[in-house]
NUMAR-152404 format. One record per residue (C-alpha): residue in one letter; x, y, z. Coordinates in steps of 0.2 Angstrom, whole numbers, padded with zeros to 4 digits, always signed. Layout:
! NUMAR-152404
AXYZ ...
//
This chain:
! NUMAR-152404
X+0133-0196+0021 X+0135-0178+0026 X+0115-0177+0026 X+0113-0189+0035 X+0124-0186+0047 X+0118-0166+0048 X+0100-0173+0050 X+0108-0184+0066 X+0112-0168+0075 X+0095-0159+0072 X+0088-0165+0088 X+0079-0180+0081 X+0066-0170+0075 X+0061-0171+0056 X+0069-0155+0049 X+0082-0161+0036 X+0071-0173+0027 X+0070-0173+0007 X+0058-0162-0004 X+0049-0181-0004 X+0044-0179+0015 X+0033-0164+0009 X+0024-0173+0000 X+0018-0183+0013 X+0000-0185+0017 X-0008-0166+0022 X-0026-0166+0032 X-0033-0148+0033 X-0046-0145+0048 X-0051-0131+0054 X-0050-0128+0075 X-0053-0116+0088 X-0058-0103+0074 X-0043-0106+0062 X-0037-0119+0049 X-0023-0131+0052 X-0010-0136+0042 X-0002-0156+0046 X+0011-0160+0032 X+0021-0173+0042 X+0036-0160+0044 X+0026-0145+0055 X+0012-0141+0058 X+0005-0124+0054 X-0009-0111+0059 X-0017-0099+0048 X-0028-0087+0058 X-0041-0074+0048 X-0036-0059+0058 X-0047-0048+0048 X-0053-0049+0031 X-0037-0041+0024 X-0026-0051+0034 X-0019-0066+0038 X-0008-0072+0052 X+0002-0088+0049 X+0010-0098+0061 X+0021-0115+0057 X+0033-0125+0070 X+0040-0144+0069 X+0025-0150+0082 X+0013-0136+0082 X+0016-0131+0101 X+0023-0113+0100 X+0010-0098+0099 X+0020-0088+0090 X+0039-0082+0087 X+0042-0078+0105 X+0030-0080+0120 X+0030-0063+0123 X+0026-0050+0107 X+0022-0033+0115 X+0022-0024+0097 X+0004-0028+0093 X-0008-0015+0101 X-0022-0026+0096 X-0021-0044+0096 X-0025-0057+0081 X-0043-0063+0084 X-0050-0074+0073 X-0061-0070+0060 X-0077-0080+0050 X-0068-0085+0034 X-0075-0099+0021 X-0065-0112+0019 X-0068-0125+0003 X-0062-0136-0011 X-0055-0134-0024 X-0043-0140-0039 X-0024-0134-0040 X-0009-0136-0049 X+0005-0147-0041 X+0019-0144-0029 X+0030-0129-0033 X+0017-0123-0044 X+0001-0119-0032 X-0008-0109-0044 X-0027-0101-0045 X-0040-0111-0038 X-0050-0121-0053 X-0036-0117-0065 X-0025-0130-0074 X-0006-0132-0073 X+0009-0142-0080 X+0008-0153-0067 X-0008-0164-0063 X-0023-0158-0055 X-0025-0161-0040 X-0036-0157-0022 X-0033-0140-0013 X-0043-0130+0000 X-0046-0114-0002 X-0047-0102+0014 X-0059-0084+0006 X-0056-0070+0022 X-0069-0060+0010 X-0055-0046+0003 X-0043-0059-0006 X-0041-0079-0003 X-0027-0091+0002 X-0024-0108-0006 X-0018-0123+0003 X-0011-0139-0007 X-0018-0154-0004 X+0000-0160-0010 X+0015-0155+0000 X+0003-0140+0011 X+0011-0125+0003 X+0001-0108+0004 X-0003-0097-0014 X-0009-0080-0009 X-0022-0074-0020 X-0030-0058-0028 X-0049-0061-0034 X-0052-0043-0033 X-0049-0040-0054 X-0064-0052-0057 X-0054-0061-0070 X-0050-0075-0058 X-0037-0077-0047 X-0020-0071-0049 X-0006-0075-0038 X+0001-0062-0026 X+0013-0072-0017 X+0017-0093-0015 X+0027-0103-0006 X+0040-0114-0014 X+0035-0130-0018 X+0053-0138-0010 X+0056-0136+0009 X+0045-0121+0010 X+0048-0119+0027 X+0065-0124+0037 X+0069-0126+0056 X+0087-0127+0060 X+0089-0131+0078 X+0099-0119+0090 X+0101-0116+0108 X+0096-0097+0117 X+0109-0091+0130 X+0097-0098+0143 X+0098-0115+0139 X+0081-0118+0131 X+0078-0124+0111 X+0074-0114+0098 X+0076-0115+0078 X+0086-0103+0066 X+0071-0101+0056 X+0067-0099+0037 X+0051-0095+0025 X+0054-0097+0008 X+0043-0091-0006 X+0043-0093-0025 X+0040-0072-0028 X+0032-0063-0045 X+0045-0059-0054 X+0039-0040-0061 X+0038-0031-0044 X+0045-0016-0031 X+0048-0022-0012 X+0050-0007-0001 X+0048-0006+0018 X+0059-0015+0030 X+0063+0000+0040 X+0078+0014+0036 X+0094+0007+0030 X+0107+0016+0022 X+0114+0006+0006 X+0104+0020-0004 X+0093+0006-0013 X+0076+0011-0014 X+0067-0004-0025 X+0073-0019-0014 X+0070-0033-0028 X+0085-0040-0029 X+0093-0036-0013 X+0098-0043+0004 X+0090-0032+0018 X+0099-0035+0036 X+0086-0033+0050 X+0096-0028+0066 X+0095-0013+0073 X+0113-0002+0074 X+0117+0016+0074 X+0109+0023+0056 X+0099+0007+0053 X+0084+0003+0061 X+0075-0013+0059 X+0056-0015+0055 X+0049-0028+0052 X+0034-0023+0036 X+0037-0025+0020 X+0024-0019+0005 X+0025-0027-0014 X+0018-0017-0029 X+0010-0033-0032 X-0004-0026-0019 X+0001-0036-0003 X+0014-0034+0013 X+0019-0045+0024 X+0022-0043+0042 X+0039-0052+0047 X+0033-0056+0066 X+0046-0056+0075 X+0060-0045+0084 X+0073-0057+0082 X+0088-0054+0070 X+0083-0058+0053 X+0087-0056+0034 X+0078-0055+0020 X+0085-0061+0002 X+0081-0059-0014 X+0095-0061-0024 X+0090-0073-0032 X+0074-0066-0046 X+0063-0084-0041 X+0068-0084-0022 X+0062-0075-0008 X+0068-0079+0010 X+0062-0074+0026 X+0074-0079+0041 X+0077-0076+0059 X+0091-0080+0067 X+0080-0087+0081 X+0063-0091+0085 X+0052-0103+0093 X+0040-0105+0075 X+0041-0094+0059 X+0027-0080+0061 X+0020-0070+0047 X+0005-0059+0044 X+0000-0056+0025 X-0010-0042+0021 X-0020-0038+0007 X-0019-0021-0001 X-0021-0018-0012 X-0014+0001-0009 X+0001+0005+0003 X-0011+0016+0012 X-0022+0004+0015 X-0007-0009+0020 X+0000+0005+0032 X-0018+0005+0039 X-0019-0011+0043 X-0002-0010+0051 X-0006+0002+0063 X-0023-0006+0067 X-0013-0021+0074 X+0002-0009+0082 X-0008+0008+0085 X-0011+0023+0077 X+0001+0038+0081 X-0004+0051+0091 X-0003+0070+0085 X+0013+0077+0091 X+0010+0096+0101 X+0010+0109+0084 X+0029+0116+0089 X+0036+0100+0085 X+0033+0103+0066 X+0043+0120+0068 X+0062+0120+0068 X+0071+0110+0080 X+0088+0121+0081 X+0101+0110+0087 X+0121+0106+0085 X+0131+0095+0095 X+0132+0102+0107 X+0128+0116+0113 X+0138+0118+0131 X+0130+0131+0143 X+0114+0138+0148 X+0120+0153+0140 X+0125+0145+0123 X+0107+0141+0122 X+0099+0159+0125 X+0113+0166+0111 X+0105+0155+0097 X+0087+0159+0101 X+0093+0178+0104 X+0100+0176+0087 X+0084+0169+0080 X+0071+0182+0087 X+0081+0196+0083 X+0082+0193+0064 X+0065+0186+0064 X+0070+0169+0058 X+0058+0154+0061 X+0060+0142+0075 X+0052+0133+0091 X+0063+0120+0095 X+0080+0121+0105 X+0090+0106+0106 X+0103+0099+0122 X+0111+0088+0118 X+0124+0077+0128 X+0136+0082+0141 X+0126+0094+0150 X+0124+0081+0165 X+0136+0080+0178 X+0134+0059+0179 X+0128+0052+0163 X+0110+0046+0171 X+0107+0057+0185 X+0097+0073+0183 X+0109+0087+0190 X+0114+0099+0175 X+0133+0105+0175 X+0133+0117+0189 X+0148+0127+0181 X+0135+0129+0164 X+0118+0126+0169 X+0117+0139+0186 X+0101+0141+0185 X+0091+0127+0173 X+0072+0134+0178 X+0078+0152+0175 X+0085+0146+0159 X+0067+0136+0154 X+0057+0152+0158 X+0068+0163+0149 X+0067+0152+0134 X+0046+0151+0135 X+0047+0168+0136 X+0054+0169+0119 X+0042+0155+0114 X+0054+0142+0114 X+0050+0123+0116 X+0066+0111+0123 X+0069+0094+0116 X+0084+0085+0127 X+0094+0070+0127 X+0093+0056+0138 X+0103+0040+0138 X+0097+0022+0142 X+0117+0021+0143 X+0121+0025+0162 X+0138+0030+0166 X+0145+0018+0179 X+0150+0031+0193 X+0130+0039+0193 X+0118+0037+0206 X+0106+0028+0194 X+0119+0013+0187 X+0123+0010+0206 X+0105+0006+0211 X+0100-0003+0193 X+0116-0015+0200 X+0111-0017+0216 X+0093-0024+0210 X+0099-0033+0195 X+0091-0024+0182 X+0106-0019+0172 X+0108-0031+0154 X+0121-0040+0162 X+0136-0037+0156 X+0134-0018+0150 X+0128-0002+0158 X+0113-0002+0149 X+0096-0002+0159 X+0082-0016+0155 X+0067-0008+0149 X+0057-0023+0146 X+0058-0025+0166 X+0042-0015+0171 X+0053-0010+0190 X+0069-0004+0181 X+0058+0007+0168 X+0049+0013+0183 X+0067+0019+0191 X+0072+0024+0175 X+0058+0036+0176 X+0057+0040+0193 X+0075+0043+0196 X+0079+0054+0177 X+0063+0058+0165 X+0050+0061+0177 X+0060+0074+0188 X+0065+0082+0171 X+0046+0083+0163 X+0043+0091+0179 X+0060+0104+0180 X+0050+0110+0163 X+0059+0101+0146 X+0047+0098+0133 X+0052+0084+0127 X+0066+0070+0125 X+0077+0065+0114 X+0082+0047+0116 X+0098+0044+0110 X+0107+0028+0108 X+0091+0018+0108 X+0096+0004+0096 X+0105-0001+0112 X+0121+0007+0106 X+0137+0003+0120 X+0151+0015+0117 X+0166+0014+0110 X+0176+0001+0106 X+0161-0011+0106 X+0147+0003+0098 X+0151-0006+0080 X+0142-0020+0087 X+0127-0012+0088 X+0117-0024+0080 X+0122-0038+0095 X+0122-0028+0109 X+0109-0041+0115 X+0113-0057+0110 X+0117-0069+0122 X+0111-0059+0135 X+0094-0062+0147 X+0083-0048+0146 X+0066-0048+0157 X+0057-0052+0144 X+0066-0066+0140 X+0081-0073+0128 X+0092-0057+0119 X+0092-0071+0104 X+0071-0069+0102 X+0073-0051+0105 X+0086-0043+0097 X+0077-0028+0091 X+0065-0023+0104 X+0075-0012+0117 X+0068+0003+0105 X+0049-0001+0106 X+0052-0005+0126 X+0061+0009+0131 X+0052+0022+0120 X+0036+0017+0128 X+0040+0015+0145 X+0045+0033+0145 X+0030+0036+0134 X+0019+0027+0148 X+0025+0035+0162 X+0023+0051+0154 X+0006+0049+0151 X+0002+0044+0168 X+0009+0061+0175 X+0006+0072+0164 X-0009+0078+0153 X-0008+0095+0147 X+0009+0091+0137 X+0007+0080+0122 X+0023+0067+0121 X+0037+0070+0109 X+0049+0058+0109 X+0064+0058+0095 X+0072+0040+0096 X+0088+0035+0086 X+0080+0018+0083 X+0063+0011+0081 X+0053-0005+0080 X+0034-0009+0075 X+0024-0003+0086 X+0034+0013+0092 X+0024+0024+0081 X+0009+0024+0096 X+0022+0030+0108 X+0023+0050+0102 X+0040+0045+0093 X+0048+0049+0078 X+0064+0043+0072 X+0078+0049+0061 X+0094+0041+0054 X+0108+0042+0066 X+0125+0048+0065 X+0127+0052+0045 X+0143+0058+0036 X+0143+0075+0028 X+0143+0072+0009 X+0131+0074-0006 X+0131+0054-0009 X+0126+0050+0009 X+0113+0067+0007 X+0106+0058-0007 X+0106+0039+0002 X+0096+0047+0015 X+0080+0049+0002 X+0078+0030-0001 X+0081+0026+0017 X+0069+0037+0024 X+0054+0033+0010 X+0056+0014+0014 X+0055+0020+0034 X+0037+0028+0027 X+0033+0012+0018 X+0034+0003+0034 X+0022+0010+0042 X+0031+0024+0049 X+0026+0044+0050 X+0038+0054+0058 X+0057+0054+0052 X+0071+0066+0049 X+0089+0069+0048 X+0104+0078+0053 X+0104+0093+0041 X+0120+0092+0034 X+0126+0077+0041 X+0133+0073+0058 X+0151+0073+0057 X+0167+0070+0045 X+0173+0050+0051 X+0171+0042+0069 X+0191+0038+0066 X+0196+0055+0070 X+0196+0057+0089 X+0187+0067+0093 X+0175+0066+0077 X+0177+0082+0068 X+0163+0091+0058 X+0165+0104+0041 X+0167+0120+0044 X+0151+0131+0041 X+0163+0144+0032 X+0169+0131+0018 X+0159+0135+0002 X+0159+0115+0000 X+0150+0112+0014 X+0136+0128+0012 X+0131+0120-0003 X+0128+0104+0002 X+0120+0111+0018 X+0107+0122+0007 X+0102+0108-0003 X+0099+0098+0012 X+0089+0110+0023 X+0081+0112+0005 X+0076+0094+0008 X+0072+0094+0025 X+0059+0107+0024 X+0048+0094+0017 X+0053+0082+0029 X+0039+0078+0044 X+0052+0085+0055 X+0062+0099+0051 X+0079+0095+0062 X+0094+0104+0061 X+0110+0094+0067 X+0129+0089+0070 X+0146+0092+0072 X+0154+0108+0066 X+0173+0115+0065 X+0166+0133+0070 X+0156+0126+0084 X+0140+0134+0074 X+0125+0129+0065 X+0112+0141+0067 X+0108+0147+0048 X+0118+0164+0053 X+0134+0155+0052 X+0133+0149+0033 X+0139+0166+0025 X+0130+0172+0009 X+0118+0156+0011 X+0109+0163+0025 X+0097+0173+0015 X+0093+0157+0005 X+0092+0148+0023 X+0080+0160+0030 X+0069+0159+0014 X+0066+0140+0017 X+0063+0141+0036 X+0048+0157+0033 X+0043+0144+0019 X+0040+0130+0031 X+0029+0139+0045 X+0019+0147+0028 X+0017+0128+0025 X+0011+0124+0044 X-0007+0126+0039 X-0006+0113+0027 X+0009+0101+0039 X-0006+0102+0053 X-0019+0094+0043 X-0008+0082+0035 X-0002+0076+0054 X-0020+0074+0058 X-0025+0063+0043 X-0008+0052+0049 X-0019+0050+0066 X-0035+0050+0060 X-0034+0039+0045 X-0017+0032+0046 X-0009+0045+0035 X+0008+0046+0029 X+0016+0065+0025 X+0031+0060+0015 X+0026+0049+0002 X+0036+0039-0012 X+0029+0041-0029 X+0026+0022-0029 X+0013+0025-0013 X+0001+0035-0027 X+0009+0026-0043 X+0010+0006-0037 X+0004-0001-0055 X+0015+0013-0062 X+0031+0004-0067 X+0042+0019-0072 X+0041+0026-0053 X+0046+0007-0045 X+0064+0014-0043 X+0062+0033-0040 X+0068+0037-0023 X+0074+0055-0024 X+0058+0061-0028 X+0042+0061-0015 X+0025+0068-0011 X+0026+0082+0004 X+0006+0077+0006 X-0005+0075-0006 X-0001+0093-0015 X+0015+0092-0017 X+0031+0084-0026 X+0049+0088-0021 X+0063+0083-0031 X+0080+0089-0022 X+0097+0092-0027 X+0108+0080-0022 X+0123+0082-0034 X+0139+0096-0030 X+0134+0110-0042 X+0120+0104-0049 X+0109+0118-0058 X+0095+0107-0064 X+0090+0088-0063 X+0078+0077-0073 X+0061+0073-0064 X+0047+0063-0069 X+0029+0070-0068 X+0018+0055-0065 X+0000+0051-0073 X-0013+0065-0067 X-0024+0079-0073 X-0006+0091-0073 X+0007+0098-0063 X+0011+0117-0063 X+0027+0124-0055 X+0026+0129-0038 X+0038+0144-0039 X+0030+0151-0056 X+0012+0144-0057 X+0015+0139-0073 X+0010+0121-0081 X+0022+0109-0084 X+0011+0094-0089 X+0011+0077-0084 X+0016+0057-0089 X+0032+0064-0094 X+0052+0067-0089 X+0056+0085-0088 X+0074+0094-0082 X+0069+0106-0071 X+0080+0121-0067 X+0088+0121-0052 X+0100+0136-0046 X+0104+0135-0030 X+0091+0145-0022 X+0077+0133-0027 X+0072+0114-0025 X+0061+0108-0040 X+0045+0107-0033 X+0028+0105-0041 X+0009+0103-0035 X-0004+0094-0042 X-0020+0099-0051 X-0034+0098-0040 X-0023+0103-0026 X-0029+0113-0012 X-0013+0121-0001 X-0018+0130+0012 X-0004+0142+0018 X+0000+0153+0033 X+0005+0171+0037 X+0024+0171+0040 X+0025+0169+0059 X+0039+0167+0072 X+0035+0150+0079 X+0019+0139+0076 X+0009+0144+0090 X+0010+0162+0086 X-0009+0163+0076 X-0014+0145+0071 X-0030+0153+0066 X-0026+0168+0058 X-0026+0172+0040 X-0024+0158+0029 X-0021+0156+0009 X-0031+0144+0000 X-0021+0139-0016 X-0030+0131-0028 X-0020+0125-0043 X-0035+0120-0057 X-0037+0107-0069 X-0047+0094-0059 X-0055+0090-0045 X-0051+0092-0027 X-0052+0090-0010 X-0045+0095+0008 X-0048+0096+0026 X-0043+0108+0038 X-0040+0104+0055 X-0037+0114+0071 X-0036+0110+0092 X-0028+0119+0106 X-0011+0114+0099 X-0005+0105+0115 X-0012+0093+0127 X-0022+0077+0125 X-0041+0085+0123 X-0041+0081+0105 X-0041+0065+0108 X-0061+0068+0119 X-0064+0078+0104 X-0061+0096+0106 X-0055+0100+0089 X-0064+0106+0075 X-0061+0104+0054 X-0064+0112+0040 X-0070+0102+0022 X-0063+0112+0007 X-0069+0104-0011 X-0063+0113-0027 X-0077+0106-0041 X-0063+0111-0057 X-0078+0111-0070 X-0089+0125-0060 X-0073+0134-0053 X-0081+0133-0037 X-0071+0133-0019 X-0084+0124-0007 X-0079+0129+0010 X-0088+0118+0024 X-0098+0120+0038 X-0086+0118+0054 X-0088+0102+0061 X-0082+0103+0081 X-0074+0114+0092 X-0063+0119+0107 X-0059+0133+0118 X-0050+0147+0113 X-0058+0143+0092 X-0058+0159+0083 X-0078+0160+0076 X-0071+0171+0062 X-0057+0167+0050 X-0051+0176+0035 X-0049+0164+0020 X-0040+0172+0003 X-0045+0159-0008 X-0031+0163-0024 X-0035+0151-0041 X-0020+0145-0050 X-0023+0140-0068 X-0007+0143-0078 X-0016+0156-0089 X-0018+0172-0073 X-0019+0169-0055 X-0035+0178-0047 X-0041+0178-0029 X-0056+0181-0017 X-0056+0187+0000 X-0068+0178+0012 X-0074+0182+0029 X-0077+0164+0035 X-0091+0163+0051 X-0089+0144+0051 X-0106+0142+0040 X-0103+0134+0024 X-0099+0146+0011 X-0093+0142-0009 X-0083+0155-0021 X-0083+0154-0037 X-0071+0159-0052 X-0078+0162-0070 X-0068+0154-0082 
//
């Protein structure tokens, strides 16, 4: 009675029939370049995007496009493909098994859909989809299936203007041995998300992305920017839902590697572009620093004691009117003199803006007077093309042009302040944006206001590369010059350690750049105001060592938050500064190497900080590792994220070997070893094969990008590298003025081939100086090389 009556109130349309309804006659036809699915219960699309992916799109009758008219996250749109499509024999419903295989259940017809990289099988029986993997040549074995019972569910609800939609739900049968990973940064410190219940909703330290990635060789693009969930609590049941959506919208891509996911990810959203080389220095910041003068004392302090950095950070409250440009008049006299005193000490400026206008500013009064506020709130409405162009005209652009460097936009989940902010994740429901229904949209405001400043950035200026640091993110955001990193984080070694799992799945989802409050942001938001430790407590200068220890091997080295002393510049943590300055002189030795790596990530879709699981996939033993990580291909950290730790266990995965960074000696490989770990060092470890080039110890990264370089090689198999240089700023890389450097190591010869350079641009040094230094665990020898940009090789003798 109860169903029957619940299946009244759906709307009339056919959404709570019984498994039986699915089982209804299914016709399969290809039209207009895809092939059709018609069940009797929806009707559904499967488009060949390209041969690696799939696009599938399912509603009640078949009239929607896609989850939301509008889906301005693709850079490229899905254009069908050729594809084969055939006959072929299946198993039954719930059990859509290999093409031409038997089953429990009797055979029956299927089609089968073959892109040319993996194939898709549709039953003739209840028109369920089998993902499939032929790749292994032993027939096909199943990546992922529908379920055979109410695969797919529409729930009927009504958007906040008026119009129908569905609460909308995929359900698929998943394979039971297998690491999920991806789904954006979340801070529940599980890494391996078999098993677990993933909330996509964007709030303050949780960003929602929609890719997931399976060991099992496949991700699968959740299109949509709705609120939505994904479950897998149960071992047999995987669900997909959005809270709202006009059709459920998937993209399945074939592997089977996560780079080669990853690629295709930013084929369909864009590729990121290279951020100016200072942004992979130190960003100095503390919140906040509260004069002109404030800023000039911790660059002073830097300078003089010949400690590493390039970036200073305002943050908030330097503004008169939350929204408006003038500085504090009382603090900021003289912002120009200030920005010219800072470039004279080869200082870069990162500064925070708000989408959040306070109500007394110039700015909040004219977005009110045009409409283009999100009603109810002070929030501007980015996805309107005029209020992003005020936004701009009236704040960013007059900035970019007073001199800042960059922008840090903060509060870009939308975040309302307090006492609503712990409703982050809601901000926009039930509100009309320009784009359309908050319901459909939930988790765009980052992608749109992140790239209308990025736009509008573009457009006026090209000698400045964008660098944008945005609390929250979406897909797509990554083209926009934006990194993200993960929000407003208590100080304590069990959120220090959550941070690993969080940031490695924000990799996994297609995502380069990320970092994070060094030291946490603050003790509790219950205090009022929120206090921070005090960089005097031994406590605390543990826990921020082993953190900066980490960070150095983030993409971004940032660090950040709220302190007792009003200090965080390494020079306030006592008799850890030595330890401190150590790390920071290691990561500008490292830039070398960092530079390269950032051009691979826009080259060739790249990612910097890799889970061991991205190398690993087939390798169970690593599936649950997420405080260990790749810095590149060269290296693997393992950080200390215990209170008085002295050593931790690490696992050395399959390869030729692994020698010790801080000793060069070898430590083997397919194996858990403890590795020492006192407070002055992080366990790190590079690969053999690996080529590391590192820098001379320079003041900030623009101070000789072609000077003297060591060429660490680390022996025991092959190896290669590529160099890569450009002018370090603007957007002439992108018309080709860069120029790259091929370094092969062939381990059974001992030989170091150093490659012709292949491009240039002004201001390349002709002549370089390579020390080419061979690390073999028995003696560490090295070579000088005067390097005229012809191909050259040096060889060791065994």
């Amino acid at each position: 009675m109860l169903h029957r009556m619940a299946c009244r109130l759906s709307l009339g349309l056919a959404l709570c029939l019984p498994a039986a309804a699915w089982a209804a006659t299914v016709s399969v036809t290809q039209e207009n370049g895809a092939v059709v699915v018609r069940n009797g219960v929806d009707v559904m699309r499967v488009t060949v995007c390209d041969k690696d992916m799939v696009r599938v799109v399912a509603s009640p009758d078949g009239a929607a496009a896609g989850s939301s008219p509008s889906q301005p996250w693709f850079a490229k749109a899905c254009t069908p493909q050729a594809f084969v499509l055939r006959d072929a024999a299946a198993a039954g419903t719930g059990s859509n098994t290999a093409a031409g295989a038997g089953g429990a259940g009797a055979s029956v017809a299927a089609k089968v859909l073959d892109t040319g990289a993996f194939r898709v099988s549709i039953s003739l029986a209840d028109g369920t989809l089998t993902f499939l993997d032929a790749s292994a040549g032993q027939g096909d074995r199943i990546l992922l299936q529908e379920m055979g019972e109410r695969p797919r569910v529409y729930d009927p609800v009504k958007l906040s203007d008026g119009q129908n939609a569905f609460k909308v739900t995929e359900r698929f049968h998943p394979v039971l041995r297998q690491g999920i990973y991806g789904l954006g940064q979340h801070q529940g410190g599980q890494f391996n998300y078999q098993g677990g219940v993933v909330r996509l909703a964007q709030a303050n330290t949780d960003i929602a992305h929609p890719l997931m990635v399976s060991t099992e060789g496949y991700g699968l693009l959740w299109n949509t920017a709705a609120a939505s969930t994904m479950d897998n609590r149960f071992p047999t049941e995987m669900t997909l839902q959005a809270d709202a959506a006009q059709a459920i919208d998937y993209l399945f891509i074939h592997g089977p590697e996560f780079d080669d996911i990853v690629g295709a990810y930013r084929r369909l959203t864009g590729q990121a572009p290279l951020f100016p080389r200072w942004a992979y220095g130190l960003f100095q910041s503390m919140d906040h620093y509260d004069s002109a003068q404030d800023l000039l004392d911790v660059t002073a302090r830097h300078r003089a004691a010949d400690a590493p950095v390039d970036v200073v950070v305002q943050d908030w409250k330097w503004w008169s009117r939350m929204g408006d440009p003038p500085f504090r008049p009382e603090a900021y006299p003289d912002v120009p003199g200030l920005l010219a005193a800072l470039r004279q000490r080869h200082v870069h400026t990162l500064l925070s803006l708000w989408p959040l206008l306070s109500k007394s500013s110039d700015l909040y009064a004219d977005m009110k007077a045009r409409g283009w506020l999100i009603p109810g709130t002070a929030l501007y409405d980015p996805t309107n093309r005029e209020a992003a162009d005020l936004y701009w005209s009236h704040l960013g652009g007059k900035l970019l042009d007073q001199g800042w460097d960059s922008f840090w936009l903060d509060g870009s989940e939308p975040e309302l302040h307090l006492p609503t902010m712990a409703e982050t994740d809601r901000t926009l429901a039930g509100r009309r944006l320009a784009i359309g229904p908050g319901e459909l949209y939930n988790n765009i405001f980052p992608l749109a206001h992140v790239g209308g400043v990025h736009d509008h950035w573009r457009a006026q200026r090209d000698d400045k590369r964008v660098f944008i640091l945005s609390r929250s993110s979406f897909a797509g955001v990554q083209r926009y010059g934006a990194a993200s990193w993960s929000g407003d984080i208590l100080n304590s070694f069990p959120v220090f350690e959550r941070q690993m799992a969080g940031g490695l799945n924000f990799a996994l989802s297609g995502m380069p750049y990320w970092t994070t409050d060094i030291g946490g942001y603050y003790q509790g938001v219950l205090d009022n105001p929120p206090r921070g430790p005090d960089t005097r407590d031994p406590a605390f200068q543990e826990l921020y060592v082993r953190w900066y220890q980490f960070g150095v091997f983030n993409p971004l080295l940032r660090t950040h938050g709220k302190r007792a002393n009003n200090q965080n510049d390494l020079f306030a943590y006592g008799s850890m500064q030595p330890i401190l300055l150590d790390y920071d002189r290691l990561r500008y030795r490292l830039l070398p190497y960092l530079y390269a790596l950032a051009w691979a990530v826009t080259d060739r879709s790249g990612t910097i900080m890799r889970p061991l699981v991205m190398d690993w996939r087939t390798d169970e033993r690593v599936w649950n590792i997420g405080d260990q990580f790749l810095f590149g291909p060269a290296l693997m950290v393992a950080p200390v994220t215990k209170a008085g730790q002295t050593s931790r266990q690490v696992f050395l995965p399959r390869t030729a070997g692994w020698y010790d960074f801080w000793t060069g000696k070898p430590v083997g490989a397919n194996r858990w070893i403890e590795a020492p770990a006192p407070i002055d060092r992080i366990p790190l470890f590079a690969r053999a094969g690996a080529i590391l080039p590192l820098g001379e110890a320079v003041q900030y990264a623009d101070q000789a990008p072609q000077g003297p370089v060591e060429l660490r090689v680390y022996a025991g198999a092959d190896g290669t590298f590529t160099l890569y240089d450009d002018a370090g700023d603007g957007h002439a890389y992108e018309r080709g003025e860069r120029a790259t450097i091929g370094l092969t190591w062939n381990d059974a010869a001992r030989r170091l081939d150093v490659g012709a350079r292949a491009g240039t641009f002004p201001g390349l040094a002709r002549e370089r100086t390579f020390k080419v230094v061979l690390v073999d665990g028995r003696r560490t020898r090295s070579k000088l090389v005067r390097y005229d940009g012809t191909a050259t090789a040096v060889s060791f003798g065994r």
